[in-house]
N, C-alpha and C positions, 0 to 999 in steps of 0.2 A: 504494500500500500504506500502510497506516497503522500506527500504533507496534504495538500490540496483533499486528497480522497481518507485522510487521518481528520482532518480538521472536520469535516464534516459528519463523521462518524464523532469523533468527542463532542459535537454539538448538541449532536440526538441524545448523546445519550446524557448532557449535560440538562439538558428541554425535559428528560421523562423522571429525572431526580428532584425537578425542582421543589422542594417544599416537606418531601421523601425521607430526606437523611439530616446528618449532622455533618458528615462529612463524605470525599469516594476519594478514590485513586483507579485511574484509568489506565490501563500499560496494553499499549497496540505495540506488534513484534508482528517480522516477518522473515523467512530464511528459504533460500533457495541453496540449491545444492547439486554436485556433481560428483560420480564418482566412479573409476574404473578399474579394472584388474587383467593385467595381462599373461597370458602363458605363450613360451614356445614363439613368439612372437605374436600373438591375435591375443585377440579380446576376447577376453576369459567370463567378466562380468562389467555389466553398466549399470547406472542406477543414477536417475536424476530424482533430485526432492524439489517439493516448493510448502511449505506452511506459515499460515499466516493468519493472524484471529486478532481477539483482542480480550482482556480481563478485567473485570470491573471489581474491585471492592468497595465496600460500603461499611461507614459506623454511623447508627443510631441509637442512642442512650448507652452508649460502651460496649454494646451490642453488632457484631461483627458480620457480614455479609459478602458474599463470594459468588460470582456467577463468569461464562465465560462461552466465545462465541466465534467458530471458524466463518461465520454466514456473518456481514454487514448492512445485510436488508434494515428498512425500517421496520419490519417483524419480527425480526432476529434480535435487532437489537431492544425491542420493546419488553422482549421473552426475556432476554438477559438482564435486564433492569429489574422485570417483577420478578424472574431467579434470585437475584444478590439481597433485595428489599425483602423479601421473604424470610431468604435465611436468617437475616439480620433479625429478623423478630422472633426466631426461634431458636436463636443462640441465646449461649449466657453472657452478663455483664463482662468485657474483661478489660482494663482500667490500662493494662500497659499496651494496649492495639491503638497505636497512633500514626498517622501519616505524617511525614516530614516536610519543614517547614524549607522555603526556597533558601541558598546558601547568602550567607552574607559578601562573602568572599568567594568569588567566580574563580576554579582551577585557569588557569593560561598554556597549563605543558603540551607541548607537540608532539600528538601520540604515535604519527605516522603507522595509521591502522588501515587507511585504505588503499586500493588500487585501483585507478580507475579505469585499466586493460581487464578486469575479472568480465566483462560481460560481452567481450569483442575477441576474447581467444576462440576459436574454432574445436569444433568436437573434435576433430583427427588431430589436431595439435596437445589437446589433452591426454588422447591418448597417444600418442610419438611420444608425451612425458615418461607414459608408465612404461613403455616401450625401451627406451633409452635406459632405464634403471637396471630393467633383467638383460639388458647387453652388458652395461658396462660391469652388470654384478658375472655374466660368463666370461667376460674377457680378462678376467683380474689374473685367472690361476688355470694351470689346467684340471689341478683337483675339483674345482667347483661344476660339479655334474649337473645341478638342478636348480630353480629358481620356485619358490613358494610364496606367492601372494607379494607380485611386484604392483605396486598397487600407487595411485593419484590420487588425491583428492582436492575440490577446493568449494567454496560456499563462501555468498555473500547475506549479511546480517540487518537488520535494521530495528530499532527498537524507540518507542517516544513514551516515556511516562507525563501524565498531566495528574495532579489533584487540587484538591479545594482548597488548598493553603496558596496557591498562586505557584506551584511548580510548573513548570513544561521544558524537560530536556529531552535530548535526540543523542542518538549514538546508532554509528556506521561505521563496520569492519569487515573487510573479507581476508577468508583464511585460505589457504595453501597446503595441503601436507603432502607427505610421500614418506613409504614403508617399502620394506620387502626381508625374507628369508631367505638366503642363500644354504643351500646344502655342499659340504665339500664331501668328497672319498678317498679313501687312501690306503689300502691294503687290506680289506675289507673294513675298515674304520669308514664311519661317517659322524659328522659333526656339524651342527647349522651355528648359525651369524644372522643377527635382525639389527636393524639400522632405522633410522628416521631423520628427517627432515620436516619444519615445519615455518612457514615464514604469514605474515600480513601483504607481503608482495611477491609475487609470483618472478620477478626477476632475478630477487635473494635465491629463489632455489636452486640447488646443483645437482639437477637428479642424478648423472654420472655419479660423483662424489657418494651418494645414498647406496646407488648400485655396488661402489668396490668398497665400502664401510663395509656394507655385510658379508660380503665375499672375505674381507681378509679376518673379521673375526672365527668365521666358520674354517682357512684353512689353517689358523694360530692355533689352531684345538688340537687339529691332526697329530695322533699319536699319542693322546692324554693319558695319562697313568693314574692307578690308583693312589693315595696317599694312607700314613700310616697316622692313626690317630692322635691328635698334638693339640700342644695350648704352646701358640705362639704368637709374635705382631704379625698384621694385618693390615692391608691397605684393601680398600674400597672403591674401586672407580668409578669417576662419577657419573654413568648410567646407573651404576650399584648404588650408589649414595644417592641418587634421587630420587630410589626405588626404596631407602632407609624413610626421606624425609616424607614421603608420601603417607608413610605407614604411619607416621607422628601427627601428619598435617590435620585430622581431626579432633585431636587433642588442642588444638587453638582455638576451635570453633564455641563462642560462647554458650551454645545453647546444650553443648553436649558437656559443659563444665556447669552450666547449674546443673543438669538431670545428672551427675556422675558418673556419666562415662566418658571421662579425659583421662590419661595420664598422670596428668596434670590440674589435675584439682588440688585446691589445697598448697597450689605452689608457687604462688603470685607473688616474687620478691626473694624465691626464694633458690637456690644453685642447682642446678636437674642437669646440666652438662657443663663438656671442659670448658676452661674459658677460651680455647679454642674457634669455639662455634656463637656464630651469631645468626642468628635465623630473622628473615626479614622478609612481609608479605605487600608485595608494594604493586598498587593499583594504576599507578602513574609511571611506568618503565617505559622510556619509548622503543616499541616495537613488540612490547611483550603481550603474550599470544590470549591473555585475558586483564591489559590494560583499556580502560576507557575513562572517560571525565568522570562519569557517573554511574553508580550502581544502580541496579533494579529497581530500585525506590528512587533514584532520583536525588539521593546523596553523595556529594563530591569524595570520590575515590581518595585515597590518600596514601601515605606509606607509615606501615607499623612495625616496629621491631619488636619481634616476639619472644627471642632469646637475645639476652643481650651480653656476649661475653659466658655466656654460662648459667645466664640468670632469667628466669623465666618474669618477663617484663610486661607481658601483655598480652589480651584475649582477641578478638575478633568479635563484633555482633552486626546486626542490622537493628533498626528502629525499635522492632519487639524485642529484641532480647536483651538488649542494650536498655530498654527500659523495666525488664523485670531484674535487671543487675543492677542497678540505679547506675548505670553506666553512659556513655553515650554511641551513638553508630559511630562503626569506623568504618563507615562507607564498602559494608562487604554482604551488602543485600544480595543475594540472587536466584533468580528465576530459570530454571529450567525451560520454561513455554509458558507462552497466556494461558493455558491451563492448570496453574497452579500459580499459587500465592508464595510469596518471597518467603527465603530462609536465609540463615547465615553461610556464605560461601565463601573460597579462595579468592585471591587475585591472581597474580606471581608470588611465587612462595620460591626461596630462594633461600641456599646456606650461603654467605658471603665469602669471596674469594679468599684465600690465606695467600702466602708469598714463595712458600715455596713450590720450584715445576715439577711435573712429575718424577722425571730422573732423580730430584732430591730428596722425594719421598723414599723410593727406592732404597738409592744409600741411605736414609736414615734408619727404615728398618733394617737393612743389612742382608738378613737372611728372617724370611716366613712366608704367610701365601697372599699371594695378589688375587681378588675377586672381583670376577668379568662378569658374573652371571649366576644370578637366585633365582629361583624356583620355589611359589609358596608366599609369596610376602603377604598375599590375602590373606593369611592365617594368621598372622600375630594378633596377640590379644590385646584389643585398643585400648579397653580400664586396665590391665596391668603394666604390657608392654612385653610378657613372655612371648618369646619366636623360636620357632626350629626349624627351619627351611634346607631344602637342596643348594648346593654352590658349584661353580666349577670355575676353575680361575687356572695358574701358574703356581711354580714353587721357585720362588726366589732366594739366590743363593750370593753372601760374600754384593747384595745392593744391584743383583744384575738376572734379568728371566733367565733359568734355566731351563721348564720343559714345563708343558702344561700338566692340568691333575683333574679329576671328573668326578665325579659318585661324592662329592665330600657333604658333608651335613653340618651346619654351622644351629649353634641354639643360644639363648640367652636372653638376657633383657633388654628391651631398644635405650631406653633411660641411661642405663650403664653401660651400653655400648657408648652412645654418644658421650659419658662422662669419661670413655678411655680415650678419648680422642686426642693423640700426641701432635697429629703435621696435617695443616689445611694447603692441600692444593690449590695452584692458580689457575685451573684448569676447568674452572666451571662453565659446566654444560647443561641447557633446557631441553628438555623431555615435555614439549607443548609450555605448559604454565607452570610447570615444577623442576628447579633448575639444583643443581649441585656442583663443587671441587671434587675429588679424589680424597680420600680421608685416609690416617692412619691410624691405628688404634696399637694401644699398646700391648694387648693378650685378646688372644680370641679363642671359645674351645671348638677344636677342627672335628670332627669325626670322619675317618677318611674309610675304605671299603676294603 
């Protein structure tokens, strides 16, 4: 939908409230999308999306109301008005459901989120992208026999919250990605590599580049050995370490810190890791793949530091939960689809760069194992922080790779992991909106096979 045909629809639906409620908030959103997969050289799978609706909420006497509508008819939207106004009268009072108020101080940062070639690239150009990926992922090695979901993607966004408090912002992004597996072989050994790319502009990408990432991970495997069971240092690459902070990132989320299940409850000021690590969720990064002026509500995005040096410094909320904390939004509202009413979400969540390169990670630990690749991280437990997962990494020996190693089982606590944290790499890498260095830890227990 566009301004002209948005304005018109927040009119109607502004016309059938009048008199109705106490307060609404209106959020129209819409996403088109594109997406390919090749094998072998063709086209494996295609899929185009478009969705696009709008969401109304409503409070009357502190009574909350929710309705929502892919149709923008005047019918549609009349149905959706007496939807939202209904529910509202047979909900209960609830004192902290407030819409937010227009910002005093208007953001300025330059977010460089769109591209304005997303809707003039050509279908066979999209697909020559994913095309390009499973070439240059065969042409790396001759070991790499196969290619597994060389894949494109890219979608354009648009999103305008309006409420009764005199808000009306707009946000427009389009995204980019690109994946694939790469399979090697090698004397009856096989071993896969998975790689990504992911930009706001479609020029940043370098599919090539995506295609031999995964290729030369899958033939660095070739030949992996079993390991013998051990407690020793450990470095984390930062695929692996954003695959760590992932597992932590719902522990910031305010509303999962009143109800208790954070980590980090209870920890507000207080040391949960090395000083090390500083962990920062920052909604204004230019170019970062869930930066915008404003969140789902209509609150100016901001940057929060969540660990600070070691020290757990700060929550995340949106409008509601930030008011059941007696706290305030830190602009991390968000919306999955006008069908559904905002929650607390990420922005860019990001462990901040350390100084030392990788190579000096290495020599610092000297001799232990290097982890390329977990298996399992969905399974840590988010209120304690206990993990046991799969690994398969390298055994470094004298600060220098000796041979890869497979089958290993790493277990522990994510909390005291991150407090063994000895060396922050410079080396940080984003996995979409969740970015990481390369870590080293001082003991880790290995279970090898």
């Amino acid at each position: 939908m566009h301004d002209n045909a948005d304005d018109k629809v927040i009119g109607e639906i502004q016309r059938r409230l009048e008199g109705k409620v106490d307060g609404y908030e209106i959020f129209i959103s819409s996403d088109t999308g594109f997406s390919v997969e090749v094998k072998e050289g063709g086209v494996d799978a295609l899929k185009a999306r478009s969705n696009a609706g709008v969401g109304l909420r409503t409070l009357r006497a502190g009574r909350p109301g929710f309705g929502f509508s892919s149709v923008t008819s005047p019918e549609a939207i009349a149905s959706l008005v007496e939807k939202a106004v209904a529910g509202g009268c047979e909900a209960g009072e609830d004192k902290a459901m407030l819409f937010c108020s227009p910002a005093q101080k208007l953001p300025t940062a330059s977010l460089v989120l769109y591209d304005s070639s997303a809707g003039s690239v050509s279908e066979d150009e999209k697909i020559a992208s994913a095309i390009e990926i499973e070439a240059a992922c065969l042409a790396f090695h001759a070991s790499v026999k196969r290619v597994r979901k060389a894949s494109y993607g890219e979608s354009i966004s648009s999103t305008r919250v309006v409420n009764s408090n005199g808000v009306d912002v707009r946000h427009e992004a389009t995204y980019f990605s690109a994946s694939v597996t790469a399979v090697a072989e090698r004397d009856g050994d096989s071993q896969m590599g998975w790689d990504m790319a992911s930009s706001h502009t479609r020029a940043d990408m370098d599919f090539a580049s995506v295609g031999a990432g995964a290729a030369k991970k899958a033939v660095r495997m070739l030949g992996a050995r079993k390991l013998s069971t051990v407690k020793c240092p450990a470095i984390f690459e930062n695929t692996v370490a954003t695959e760590l902070l992932e597992a932590l990132a719902g522990s910031f989320l305010g509303d999962n810190v009143l109800k208790g299940k954070s980590m980090l409850a209870g920890k507000l000021g207080k040391k949960t890791a090395s000083t090390a690590i500083t962990i920062v969720d920052n909604g204004l990064m230019p170019g970062g793949w869930s930066s915008a002026l404003y969140d789902d509500e209509g609150v100016p995005r901001r940057t929060t530091t969540l660990l600070d040096k070691g020290v757990c410094s700060a929550f995340l909320y949106d409008t509601y939960w930030a008011a059941r904390a007696g706290a305030v939004s830190t602009g991390n509202g968000a919306r999955s689809s006008f069908k559904g009413t905002p929650g607390v979400g990420l922005s860019n969540l990001y462990i901040e760069n350390g100084s030392q390169s990788f190579d000096n990670l290495l020599s610092s630990m000297n001799s232990g194992v290097l982890i390329t690749d977990v298996l399992g991280m969905h399974t840590v437990n988010t209120v304690s922080g206990d993990f046991s997962v799969g690994a398969s990494g390298f055994w470094v020996e004298a600060g220098v790779i000796a041979y890869p190693v497979r089958g290993l089982a790493i277990s522990g606590n994510l909390l005291e992991l991150f407090s063994k944290v000895q060396g922050v790499g410079s080396d940080q890498r984003f996995l979409a909106s969740v970015g990481a260095p390369s870590l080293l830890v001082e003991e880790l227990e290995v279970s090898g096979g």
